[in-house]
C-alpha positions in Angstrom: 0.0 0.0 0.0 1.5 3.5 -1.1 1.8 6.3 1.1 -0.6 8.1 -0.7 -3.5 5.5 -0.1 -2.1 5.7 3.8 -2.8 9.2 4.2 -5.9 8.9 2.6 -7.5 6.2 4.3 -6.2 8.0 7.5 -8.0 11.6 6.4 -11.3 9.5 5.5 -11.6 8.1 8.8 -10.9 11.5 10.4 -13.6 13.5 8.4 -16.2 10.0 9.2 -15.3 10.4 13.2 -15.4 14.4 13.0 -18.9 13.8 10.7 -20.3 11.7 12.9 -19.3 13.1 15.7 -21.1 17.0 15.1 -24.4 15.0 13.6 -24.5 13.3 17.1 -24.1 16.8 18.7 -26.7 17.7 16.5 -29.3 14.8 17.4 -28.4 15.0 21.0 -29.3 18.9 21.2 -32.7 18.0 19.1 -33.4 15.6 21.7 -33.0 17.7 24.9 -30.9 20.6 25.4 -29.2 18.8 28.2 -28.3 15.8 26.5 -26.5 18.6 24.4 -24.4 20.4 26.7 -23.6 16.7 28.2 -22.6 15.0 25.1 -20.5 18.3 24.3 -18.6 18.6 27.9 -18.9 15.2 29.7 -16.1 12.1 28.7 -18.4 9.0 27.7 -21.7 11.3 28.0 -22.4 10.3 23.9 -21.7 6.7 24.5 -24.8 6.6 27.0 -26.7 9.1 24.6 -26.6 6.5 22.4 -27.2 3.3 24.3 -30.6 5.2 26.1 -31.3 5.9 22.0 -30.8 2.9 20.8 -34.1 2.4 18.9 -33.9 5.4 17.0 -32.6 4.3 13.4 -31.1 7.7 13.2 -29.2 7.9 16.0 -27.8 4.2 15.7 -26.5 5.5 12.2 -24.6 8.2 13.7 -23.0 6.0 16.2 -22.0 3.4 13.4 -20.8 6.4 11.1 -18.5 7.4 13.9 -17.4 3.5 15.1 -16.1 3.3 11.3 -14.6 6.3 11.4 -12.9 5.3 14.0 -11.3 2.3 13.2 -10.2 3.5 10.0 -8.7 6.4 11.4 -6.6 4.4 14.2 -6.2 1.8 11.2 -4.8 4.4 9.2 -2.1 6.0 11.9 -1.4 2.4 12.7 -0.1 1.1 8.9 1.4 4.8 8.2 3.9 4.7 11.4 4.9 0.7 10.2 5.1 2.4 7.0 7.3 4.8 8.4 9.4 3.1 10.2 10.3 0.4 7.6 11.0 3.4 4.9 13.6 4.7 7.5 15.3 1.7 8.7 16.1 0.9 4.9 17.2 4.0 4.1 19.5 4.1 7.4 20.6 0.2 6.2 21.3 1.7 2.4 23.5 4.7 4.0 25.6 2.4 6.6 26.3 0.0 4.0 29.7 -0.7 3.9 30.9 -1.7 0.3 33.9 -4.2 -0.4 36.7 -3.4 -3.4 36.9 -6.2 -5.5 40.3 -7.5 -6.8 41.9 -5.9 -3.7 44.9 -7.7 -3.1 45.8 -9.7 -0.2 48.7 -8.9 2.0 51.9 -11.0 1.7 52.2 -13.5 4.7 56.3 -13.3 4.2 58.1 -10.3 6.0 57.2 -7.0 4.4 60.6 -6.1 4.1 61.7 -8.7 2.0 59.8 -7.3 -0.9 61.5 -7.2 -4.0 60.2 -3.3 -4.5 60.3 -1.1 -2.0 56.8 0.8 -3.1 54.3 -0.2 -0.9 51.9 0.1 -3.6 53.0 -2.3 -5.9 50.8 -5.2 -6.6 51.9 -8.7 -5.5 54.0 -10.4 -8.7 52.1 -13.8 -9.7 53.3 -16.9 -8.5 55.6 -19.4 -10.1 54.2 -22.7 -11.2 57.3 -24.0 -11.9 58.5 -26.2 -8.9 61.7 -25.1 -6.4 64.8 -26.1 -6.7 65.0 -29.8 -4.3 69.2 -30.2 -5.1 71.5 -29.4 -2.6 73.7 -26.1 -2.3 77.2 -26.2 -4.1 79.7 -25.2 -1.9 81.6 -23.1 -5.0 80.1 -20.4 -7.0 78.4 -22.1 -10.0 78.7 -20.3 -13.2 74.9 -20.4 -14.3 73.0 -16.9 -14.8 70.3 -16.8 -12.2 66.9 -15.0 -12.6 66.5 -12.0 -10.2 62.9 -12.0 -10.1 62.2 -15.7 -10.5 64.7 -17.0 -7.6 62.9 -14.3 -5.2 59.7 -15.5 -6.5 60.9 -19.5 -5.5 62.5 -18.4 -2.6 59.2 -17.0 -0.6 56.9 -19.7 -2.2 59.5 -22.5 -0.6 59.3 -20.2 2.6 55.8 -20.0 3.4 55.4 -24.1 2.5 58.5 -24.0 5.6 61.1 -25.7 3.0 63.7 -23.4 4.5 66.4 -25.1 2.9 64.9 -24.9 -1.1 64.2 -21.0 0.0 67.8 -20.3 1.4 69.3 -21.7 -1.7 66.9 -19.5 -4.0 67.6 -16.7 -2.4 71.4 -17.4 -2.9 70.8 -17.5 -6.4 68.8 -13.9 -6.3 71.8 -13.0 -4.6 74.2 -14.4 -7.0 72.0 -12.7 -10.1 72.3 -9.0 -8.3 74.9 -9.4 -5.6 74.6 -7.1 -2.6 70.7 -6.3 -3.1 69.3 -5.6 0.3 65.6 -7.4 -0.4 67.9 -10.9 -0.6 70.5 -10.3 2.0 67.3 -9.9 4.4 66.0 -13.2 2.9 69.0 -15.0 3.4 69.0 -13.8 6.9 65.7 -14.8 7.9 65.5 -18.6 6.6 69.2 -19.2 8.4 67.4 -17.7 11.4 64.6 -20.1 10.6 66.6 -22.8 9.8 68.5 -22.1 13.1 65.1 -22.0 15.0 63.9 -25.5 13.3 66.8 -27.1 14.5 66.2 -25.9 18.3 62.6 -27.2 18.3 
């Protein structure tokens, strides 16, 4: 039901209980003047008006006019302050709404300062399908070409699956393929220190 047809209903049963209320008046000065000033000034004086009048056709009319009326009126106040109530509590739901980003990305579970860019706005590089490294370190320096990027990328993924070992000697390599970066000193650092702390437990 619109809010239109609410306020409606509501004014018809007003103007019905106002109506019927002034043709009572009316009928209850046309029957004795004191019934008049009674049903005018005195709570509940109408109701017995109309009980003692019962019989008149009239005067039941009146009294049915302004029953419906009435209920219609309370009817009326009733639905439009639900109606109310639910407009406002949606629109107080619609404004509080809080709204997720999609495709925001996740944080990294590895040490934020092993990042391999120092901008913190950077979006995470993909992962590696390609599976780590299993041999054991050489003790010399091999003379293979190492990828940066990719050894980095092996070295966290063997990290977070707590292969410390496949990790250190990945992030060897990134060491090897841009010696002195910071990013893979602090790597190397970190898994001897897990290592170091696996072997304690």
């Amino acid at each position: 039901m619109s809010g239109i047809a609410i306020g409606l209903f509501f004014l018809l049963g007003f103007v019905l209980t106002f109506v019927g209320y002034i043709w009572g008046l009316v009928q209850a000065f046309g029957e004795e003047t004191v019934w008049g000033v009674l049903y005018l000034l005195v709570p509940f004086a109408a109701l017995v008006f109309y009980i003692k009048n019962w019989g008149n056709k009239q005067i039941r009319k009146t009294f049915l006019i302004q029953c419906t009326g009435l209920l219609m009126f309370v009817l009326g106040g009733s639905i439009a302050l639900i109606y109310g109530l639910a407009n406002f509590a949606q629109q107080s739901k619609s404004e509080f709404q809080v709204t997720v980003e999609p495709n925001q990305p996740w944080p990294s579970p590895f040490p934020s300062d092993l990042n391999t860019s120092p901008s913190p706005s950077q979006e995470p590089s993909p992962r590696v399908d390609a599976p780590p490294v299993t041999g054991p370190e050489e003790s010399g320096v091999p003379t293979e070409k190492y990828d940066f990027k990719q050894s980095m990328q092996l070295g966290y993924l063997a990290y977070e699956n707590r292969d410390y070992q496949t990790a250190l000697i990945n992030f060897n390599r990134a060491l090897q393929a841009r010696p002195g970066d910071a990013y893979a000193t602090k790597a190397i650092d970190n898994t001897k220190r897990a290592i170091a702390q696996t072997k304690v437990q």
